[in-house]
C-alpha positions as CSV (number, residue, x, y, z in Angstrom):
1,X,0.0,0.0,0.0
2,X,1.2,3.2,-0.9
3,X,2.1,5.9,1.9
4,X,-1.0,8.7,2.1
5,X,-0.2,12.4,0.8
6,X,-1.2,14.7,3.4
7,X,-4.0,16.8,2.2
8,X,-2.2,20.5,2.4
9,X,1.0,18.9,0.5
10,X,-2.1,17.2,-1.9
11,X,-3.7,20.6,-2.4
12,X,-0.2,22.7,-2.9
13,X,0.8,19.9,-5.6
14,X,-3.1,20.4,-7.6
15,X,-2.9,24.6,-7.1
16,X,0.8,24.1,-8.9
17,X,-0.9,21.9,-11.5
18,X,-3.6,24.3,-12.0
19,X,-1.3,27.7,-12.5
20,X,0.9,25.4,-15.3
21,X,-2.0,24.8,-16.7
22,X,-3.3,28.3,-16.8
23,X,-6.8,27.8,-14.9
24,X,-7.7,29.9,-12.5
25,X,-8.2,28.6,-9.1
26,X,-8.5,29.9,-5.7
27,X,-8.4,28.3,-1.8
28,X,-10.8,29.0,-0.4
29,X,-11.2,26.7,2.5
30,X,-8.2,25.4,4.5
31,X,-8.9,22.6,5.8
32,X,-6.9,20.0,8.6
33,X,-3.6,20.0,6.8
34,X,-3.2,16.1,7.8
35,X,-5.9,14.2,6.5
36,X,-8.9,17.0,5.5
37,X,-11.4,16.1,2.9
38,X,-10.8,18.5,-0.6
39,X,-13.9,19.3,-2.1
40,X,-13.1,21.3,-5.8
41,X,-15.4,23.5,-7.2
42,X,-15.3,24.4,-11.3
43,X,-17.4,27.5,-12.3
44,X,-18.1,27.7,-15.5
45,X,-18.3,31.3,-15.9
46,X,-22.0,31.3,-17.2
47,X,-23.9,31.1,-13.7
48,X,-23.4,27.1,-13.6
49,X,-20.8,25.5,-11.8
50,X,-19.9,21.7,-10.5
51,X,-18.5,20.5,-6.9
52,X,-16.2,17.3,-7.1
53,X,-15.5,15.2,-3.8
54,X,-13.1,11.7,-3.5
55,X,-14.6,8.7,-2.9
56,X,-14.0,5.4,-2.3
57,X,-15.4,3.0,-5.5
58,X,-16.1,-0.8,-3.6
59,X,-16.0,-2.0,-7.1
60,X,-12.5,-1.2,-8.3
61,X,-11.1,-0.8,-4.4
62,X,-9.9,2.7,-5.3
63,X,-10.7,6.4,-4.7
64,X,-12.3,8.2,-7.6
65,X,-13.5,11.6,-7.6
66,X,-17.5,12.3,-8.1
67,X,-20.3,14.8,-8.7
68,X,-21.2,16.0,-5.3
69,X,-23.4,18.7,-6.9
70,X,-24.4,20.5,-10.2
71,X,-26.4,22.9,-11.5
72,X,-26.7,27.4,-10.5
73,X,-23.3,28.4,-9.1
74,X,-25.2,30.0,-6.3
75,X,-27.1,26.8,-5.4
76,X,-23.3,25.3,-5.8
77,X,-22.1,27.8,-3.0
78,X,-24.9,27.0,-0.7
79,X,-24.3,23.2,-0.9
80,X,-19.9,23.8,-0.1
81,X,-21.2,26.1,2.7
82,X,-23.3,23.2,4.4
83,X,-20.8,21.0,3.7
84,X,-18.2,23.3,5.3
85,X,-20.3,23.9,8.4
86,X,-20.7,20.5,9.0
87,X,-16.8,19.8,9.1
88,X,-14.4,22.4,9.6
89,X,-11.4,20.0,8.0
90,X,-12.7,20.5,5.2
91,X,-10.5,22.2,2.2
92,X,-12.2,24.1,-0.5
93,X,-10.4,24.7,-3.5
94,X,-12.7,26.9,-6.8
95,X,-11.7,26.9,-10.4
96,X,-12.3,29.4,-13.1
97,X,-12.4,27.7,-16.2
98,X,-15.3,28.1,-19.6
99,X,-14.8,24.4,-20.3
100,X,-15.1,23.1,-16.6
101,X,-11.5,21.6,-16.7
102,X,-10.8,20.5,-13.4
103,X,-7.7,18.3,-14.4
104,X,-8.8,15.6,-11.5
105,X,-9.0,12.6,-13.9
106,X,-5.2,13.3,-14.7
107,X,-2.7,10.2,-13.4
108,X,-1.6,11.1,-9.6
109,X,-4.5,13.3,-9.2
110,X,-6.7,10.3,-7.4
């Protein structure tokens, strides 16, 4: 079994990623810098946007990342601030980006 990133070494390693690949993204959450969940947000730039969490797929025994929500970036926003109220370890990280490139299904990124 490989050795766990920590989540604020994860996050600094993705933010990198992101500025290479000119998209636009911001923290906006810092979460527990050991093992905090990352939940990313994409906005489109057209009012929609997407949130992304990592889960655990039973099926392949390996952590994938998912649709947590979809739809009106403000109805986006409400969902990350529930989920944020409801655990304070919790990183945020938001993307800018017209083609919702998140980058997340890129090898190391699981």
């Amino acid at each position: 079994m490989a050795p766990r990133l920590t989540s604020e070494l994860w996050v600094a390693a993705y933010l990198t990623r992101l500025r290479l690949a000119n998209i636009p993204a911001y923290l906006t959450a810092r979460g527990d810098p050991t093992a905090g969940a990352v939940l990313v947000k994409v906005a489109t730039l057209d009012g929609h946007a997407r949130a992304f969490q990592r889960s655990f797929d039973l099926s392949t025994d390996t952590r994938v990342w998912v649709v947590l929500a979809e739809g009106g970036e403000p109805d986006v926003d409400a969902l990350l601030t529930r989920q944020r109220s409801r655990d304070p370890d919790l990183w945020v990280i938001e993307l800018e980006d017209r083609q919702g490139r998140t980058l997340l299904d890129q090898d190391g990124l699981a």
